[in-house]
C-alpha positions in Angstrom: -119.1 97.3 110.3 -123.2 96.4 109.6 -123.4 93.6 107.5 -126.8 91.8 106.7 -126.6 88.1 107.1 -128.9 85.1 107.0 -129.8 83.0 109.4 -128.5 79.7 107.7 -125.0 81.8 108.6 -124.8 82.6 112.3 -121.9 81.5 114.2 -121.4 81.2 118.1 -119.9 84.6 119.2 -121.0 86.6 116.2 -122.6 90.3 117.7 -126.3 90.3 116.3 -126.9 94.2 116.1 -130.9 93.8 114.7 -133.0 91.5 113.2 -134.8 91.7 110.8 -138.5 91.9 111.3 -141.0 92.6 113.7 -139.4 92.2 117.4 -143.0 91.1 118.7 -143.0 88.2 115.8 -139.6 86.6 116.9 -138.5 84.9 120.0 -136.3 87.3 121.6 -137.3 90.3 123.6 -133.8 91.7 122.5 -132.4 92.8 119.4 -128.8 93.0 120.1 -127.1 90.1 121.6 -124.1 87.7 120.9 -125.3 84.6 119.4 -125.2 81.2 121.3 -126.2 77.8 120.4 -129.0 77.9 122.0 -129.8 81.9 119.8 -129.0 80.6 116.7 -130.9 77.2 117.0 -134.7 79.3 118.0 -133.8 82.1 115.6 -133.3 79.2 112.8 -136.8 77.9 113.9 -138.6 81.2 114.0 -139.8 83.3 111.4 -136.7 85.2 111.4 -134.5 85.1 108.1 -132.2 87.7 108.1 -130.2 89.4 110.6 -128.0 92.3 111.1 -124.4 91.5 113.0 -121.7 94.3 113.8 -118.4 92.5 112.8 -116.2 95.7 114.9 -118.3 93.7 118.3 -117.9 90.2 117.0 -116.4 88.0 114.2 -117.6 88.1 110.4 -118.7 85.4 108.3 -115.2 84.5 107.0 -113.5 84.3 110.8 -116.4 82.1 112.6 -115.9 79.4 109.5 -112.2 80.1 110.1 -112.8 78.8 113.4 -114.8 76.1 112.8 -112.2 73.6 111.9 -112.2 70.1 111.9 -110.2 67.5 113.4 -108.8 66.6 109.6 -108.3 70.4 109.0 -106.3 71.2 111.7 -102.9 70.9 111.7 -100.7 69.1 114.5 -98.6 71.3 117.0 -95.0 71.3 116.3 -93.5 69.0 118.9 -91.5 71.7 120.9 -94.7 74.5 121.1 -95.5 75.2 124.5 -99.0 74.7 126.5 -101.5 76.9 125.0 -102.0 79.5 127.9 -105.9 79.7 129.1 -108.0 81.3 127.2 -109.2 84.8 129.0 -113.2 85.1 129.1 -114.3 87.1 126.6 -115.4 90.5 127.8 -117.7 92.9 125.8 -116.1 96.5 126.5 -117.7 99.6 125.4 -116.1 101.7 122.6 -113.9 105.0 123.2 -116.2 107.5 125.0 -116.8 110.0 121.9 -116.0 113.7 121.8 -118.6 115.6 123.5 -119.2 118.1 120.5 -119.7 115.2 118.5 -122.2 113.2 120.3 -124.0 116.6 121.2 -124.9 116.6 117.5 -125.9 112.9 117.5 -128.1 113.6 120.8 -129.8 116.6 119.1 -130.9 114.4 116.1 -132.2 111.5 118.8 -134.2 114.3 120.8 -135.4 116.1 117.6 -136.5 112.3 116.0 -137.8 111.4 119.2 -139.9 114.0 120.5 -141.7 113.6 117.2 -142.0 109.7 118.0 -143.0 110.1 121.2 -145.9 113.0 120.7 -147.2 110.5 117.6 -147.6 107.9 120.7 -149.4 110.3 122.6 -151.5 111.7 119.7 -152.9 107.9 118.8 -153.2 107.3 122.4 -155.6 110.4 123.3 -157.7 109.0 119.6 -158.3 106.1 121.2 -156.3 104.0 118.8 -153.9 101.6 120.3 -150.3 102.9 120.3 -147.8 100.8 119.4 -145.1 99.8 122.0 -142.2 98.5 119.0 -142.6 102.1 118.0 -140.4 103.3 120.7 -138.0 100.1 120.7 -135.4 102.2 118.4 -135.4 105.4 120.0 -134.8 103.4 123.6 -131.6 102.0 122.0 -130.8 105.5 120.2 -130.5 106.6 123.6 -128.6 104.0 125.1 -126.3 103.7 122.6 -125.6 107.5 123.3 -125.6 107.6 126.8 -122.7 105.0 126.8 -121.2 106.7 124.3 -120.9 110.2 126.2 -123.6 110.4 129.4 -123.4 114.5 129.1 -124.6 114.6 125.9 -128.2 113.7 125.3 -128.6 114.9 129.2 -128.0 118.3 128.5 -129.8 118.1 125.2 -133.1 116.8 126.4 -133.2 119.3 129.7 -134.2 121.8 126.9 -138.4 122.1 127.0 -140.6 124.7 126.5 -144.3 124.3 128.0 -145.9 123.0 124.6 -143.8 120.1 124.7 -142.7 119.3 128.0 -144.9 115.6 128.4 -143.2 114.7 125.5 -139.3 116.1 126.1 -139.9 114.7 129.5 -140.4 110.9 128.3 -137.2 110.9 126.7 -134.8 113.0 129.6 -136.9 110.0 131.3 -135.2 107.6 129.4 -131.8 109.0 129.6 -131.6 109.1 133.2 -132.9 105.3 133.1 -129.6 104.9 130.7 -127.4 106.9 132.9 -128.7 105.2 136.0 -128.6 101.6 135.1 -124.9 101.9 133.6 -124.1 103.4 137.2 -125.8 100.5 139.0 -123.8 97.8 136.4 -126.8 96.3 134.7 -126.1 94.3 131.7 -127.6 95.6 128.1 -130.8 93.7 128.3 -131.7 95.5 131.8 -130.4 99.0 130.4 -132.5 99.0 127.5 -135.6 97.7 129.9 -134.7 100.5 131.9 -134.4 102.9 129.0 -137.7 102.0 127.2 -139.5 101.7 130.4 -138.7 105.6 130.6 -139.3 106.1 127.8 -143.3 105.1 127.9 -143.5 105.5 131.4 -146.1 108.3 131.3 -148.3 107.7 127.9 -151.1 107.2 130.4 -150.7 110.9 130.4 -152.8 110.7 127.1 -155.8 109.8 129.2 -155.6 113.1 131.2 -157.2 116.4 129.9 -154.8 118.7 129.0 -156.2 121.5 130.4 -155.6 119.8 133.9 -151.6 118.6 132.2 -151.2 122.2 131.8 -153.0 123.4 134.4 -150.8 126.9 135.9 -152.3 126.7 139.5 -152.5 124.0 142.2 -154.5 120.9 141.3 -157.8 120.5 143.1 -158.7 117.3 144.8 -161.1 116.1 141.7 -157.6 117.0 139.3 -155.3 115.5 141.6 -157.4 112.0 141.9 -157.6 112.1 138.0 -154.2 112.7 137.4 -153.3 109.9 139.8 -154.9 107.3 137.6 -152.2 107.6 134.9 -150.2 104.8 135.8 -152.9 102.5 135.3 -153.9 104.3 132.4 -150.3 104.0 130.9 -149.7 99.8 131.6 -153.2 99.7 130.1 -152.1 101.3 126.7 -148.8 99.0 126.8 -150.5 96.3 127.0 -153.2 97.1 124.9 -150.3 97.7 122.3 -148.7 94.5 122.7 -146.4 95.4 125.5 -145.8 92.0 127.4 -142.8 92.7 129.3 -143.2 92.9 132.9 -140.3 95.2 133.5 -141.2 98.0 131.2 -144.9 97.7 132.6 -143.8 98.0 136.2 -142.5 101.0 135.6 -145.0 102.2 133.8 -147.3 101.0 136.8 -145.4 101.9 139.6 -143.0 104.9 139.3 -144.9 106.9 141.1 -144.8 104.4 144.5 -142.7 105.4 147.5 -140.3 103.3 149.7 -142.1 104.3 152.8 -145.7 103.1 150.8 -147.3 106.3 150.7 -147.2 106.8 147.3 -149.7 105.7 144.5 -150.9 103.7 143.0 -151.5 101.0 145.2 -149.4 102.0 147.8 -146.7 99.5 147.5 -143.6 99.3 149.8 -140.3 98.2 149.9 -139.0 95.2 147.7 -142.6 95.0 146.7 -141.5 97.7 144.2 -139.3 96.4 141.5 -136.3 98.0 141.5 -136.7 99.5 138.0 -139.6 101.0 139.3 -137.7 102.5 141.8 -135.4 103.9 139.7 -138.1 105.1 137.4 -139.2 106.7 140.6 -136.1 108.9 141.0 -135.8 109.7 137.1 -139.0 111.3 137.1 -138.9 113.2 139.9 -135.2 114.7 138.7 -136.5 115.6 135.5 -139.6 117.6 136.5 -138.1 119.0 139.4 -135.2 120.1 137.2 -137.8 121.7 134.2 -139.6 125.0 134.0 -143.7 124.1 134.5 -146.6 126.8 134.2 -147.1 126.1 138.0 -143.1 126.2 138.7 -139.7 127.1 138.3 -137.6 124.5 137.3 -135.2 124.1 140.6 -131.3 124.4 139.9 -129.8 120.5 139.3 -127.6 120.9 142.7 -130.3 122.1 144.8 -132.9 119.2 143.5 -130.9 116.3 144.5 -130.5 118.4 147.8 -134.1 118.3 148.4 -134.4 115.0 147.4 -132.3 113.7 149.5 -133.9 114.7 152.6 -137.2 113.1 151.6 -137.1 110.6 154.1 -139.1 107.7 152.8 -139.6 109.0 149.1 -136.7 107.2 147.4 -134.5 104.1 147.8 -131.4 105.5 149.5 -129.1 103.2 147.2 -129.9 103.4 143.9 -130.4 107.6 145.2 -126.8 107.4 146.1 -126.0 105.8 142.6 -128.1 108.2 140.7 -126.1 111.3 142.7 -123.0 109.1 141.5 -123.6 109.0 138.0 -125.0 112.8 137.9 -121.8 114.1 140.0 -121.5 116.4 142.9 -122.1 119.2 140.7 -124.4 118.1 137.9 -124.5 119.0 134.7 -126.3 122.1 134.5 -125.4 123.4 137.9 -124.5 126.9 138.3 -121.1 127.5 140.6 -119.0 129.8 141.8 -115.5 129.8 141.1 -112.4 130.5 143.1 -112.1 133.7 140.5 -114.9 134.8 141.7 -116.5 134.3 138.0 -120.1 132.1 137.9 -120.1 129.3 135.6 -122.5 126.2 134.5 -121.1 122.5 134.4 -121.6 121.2 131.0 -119.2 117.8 131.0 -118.4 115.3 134.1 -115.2 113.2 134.5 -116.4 110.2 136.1 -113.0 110.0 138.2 -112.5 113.9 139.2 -115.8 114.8 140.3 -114.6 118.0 141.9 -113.3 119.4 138.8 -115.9 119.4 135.4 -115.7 121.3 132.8 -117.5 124.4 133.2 -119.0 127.4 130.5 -117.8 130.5 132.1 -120.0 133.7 131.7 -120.3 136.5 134.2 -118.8 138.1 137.1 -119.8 138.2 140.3 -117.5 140.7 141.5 -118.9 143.2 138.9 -122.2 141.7 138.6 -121.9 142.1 134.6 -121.7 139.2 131.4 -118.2 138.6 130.5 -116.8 137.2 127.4 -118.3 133.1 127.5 -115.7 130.3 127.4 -115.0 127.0 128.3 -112.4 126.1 130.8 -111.8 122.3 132.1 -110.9 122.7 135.3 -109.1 119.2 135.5 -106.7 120.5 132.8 -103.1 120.6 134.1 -102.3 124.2 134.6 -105.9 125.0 135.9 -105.7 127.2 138.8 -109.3 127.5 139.0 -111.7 125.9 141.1 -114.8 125.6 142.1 -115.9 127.1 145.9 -119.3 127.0 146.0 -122.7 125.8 144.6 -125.2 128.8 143.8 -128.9 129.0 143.0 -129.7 131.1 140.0 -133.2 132.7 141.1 -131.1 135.2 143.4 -129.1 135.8 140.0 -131.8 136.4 137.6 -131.0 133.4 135.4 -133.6 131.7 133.6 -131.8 130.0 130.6 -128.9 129.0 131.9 -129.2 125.8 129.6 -128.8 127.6 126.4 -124.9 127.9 127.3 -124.4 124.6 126.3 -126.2 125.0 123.0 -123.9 127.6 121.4 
């Protein structure tokens, strides 16, 4: 439960959801945190005066003063209680993974509030007028909060783009991945949401390229290509320009387009010398626009781009690729496969711990080469005789909108 608080009124442990005010105007880069001492006592001295703290994540008002006892308050131990065991560190688990239906609904809201967010970003940006950075703070956690909720949700959701909006649908499956990613690598919630936000605003300096270069159907020529190029200067320039002050989200913005092997741009960094949000940022990107339809390109099956991107040598960093192969699956969502049935089917969920056997939306045969009738089938379920057999390419099938299956 949400419960608006005062300052004057944090306790040690208490989960502080939000505060209250601008997040550039108080002492924390983070929003969400469980209070300390050393929390409470700057929040008290900032400008700060309310805050928002989730009592299902930590205690409310009347158990922190219920635990703030005196000597004179508390009562002596009966003579013949045993040694108090030791007290277990306090672990902050993640709800009950919700219902994928469920959180589909929540991830179409995020998409459909964000894309409108995000394109308002862009808009002021290609006026001239500064963009602001705290903008995008809430949709970040949106889709952090959602990806740790159910990771197939708002993945599936935001691989849906058409051409008019792809620069901006592309920021946020950016960010997702970034979620996805960084809950795969371990990271604590203060470097998820970095890595969320950071792909989230990773390409505003997009806003300084023409879009008739954006959009451009053919191949670049060397005068586009050099102007595209600059974007990632472009883009930590707008951050900063818009208050942005935190190295990790800029680096990304900065440098997701740098390769391991220092080929990449731009300033040709190598190595350690990119940060390793960076280099995730690196990965995300490429995934995403790989994996979308452009006016110069089909979008390449999920499956057969982390194929190809795992044999550019040099491109990515080879353990945080293997994590980000982890996290999507062997067959990622949005795969088409062939089943032992000899039916085609597209993954729609993962389990994390049977990676061999997702659910899948089965839809046509390809014994008879015709659409049969659509329907789910988990192939983890006990009395599944189903499996899969092979990975398949759509183009050879004629399949173009594969994604829509999920969106019945």
């Amino acid at each position: 439960m949400l419960k608006t608080i005062d300052v004057d009124q944090l306790r040690p442990g208490m989960h502080v959801q939000r505060l209250l005010g601008s997040w550039l105007k108080h002492p924390f880069w983070r929003t969400a945190f469980v209070a300390g001492d050393e929390d409470i006592a700057r929040l008290q001295a900032s400008i700060v005066r309310q805050v928002v703290i989730d009592t299902a994540l930590g205690p409310d008002i009347e158990d922190a003063d219920a635990g703030q006892c005196t000597a004179d308050d508390d009562p002596p131990a009966p003579a013949d209680a045993p040694d108090p065991a030791p007290a277990a560190p306090a672990v902050l688990t993640r709800g009950p993974t919700a219902a994928l239906a469920a959180e589909m609904e929540q991830a179409q809201r995020i998409v459909h509030d964000g894309r409108g967010l995000v394109s308002s970003l862009f808009h002021q940006a290609r006026l001239g007028r500064i963009a602001s950075a705290e903008a995008a703070l809430p949709l970040a956690q949106a889709i952090n909060a959602s990806i740790a909720r159910h990771p197939a949700a708002l993945s599936s959701v935001a691989r849906i783009k058409s051409a008019d909006d792809y620069t901006y649908m592309h920021s946020i499956a950016v960010g997702a991945l970034m979620a996805m990613l960084s809950r795969q690598l371990g990271m604590d919630e203060d470097q998820a949401l970095d890595a969320t936000l950071g792909g989230v605003l990773h390409d505003l300096g997009k806003a300084a390229i023409p879009l008739e270069i954006l959009n451009k159907p053919g191949r670049l020529d060397e005068r586009e290509y050099a102007l595209v190029k600059t974007h990632p200067e472009h883009g930590e320039q707008m951050l900063r320009g818009a208050g942005m002050e935190h190295r990790p989200v800029l680096e990304i913005a900065l440098h997701h387009h740098e390769k391991i092997d220092g080929s990449g741009y731009p300033h040709g960094l190598s190595g350690e010398a990119i940060t390793p949000l960076a280099r995730m940022g690196a990965i995300c990107d490429v995934y995403d626009a790989v994996t979308s339809h452009r006016p110069y390109k089909n979008a390449w099956d999920p499956g057969e781009a982390l194929r190809r991107m795992a044999s550019w040598d040099g491109h990515f960093d080879p353990a945080l690729f293997k994590a980000f192969v982890r996290g999507l699956g062997i067959y990622p969502i949005g795969s088409l496969v062939r089943l032992e049935s000899e039916r085609l089917a597209v993954v729609i969920e993962q389990h994390p711990e049977q990676l061999l056997t997702p659910r899948v939306c089965v839809f046509f045969s390809a014994r008879t080469r015709q659409h049969i009738l659509v329907q789910d089938i988990d192939l983890a379920a006990p009395g599944n005789h189903d499996r899969i057999v092979q990975a398949e390419s759509p183009e050879p099938w004629g399949f173009r909108d594969l994604d829509k299956l999920w969106r019945r």
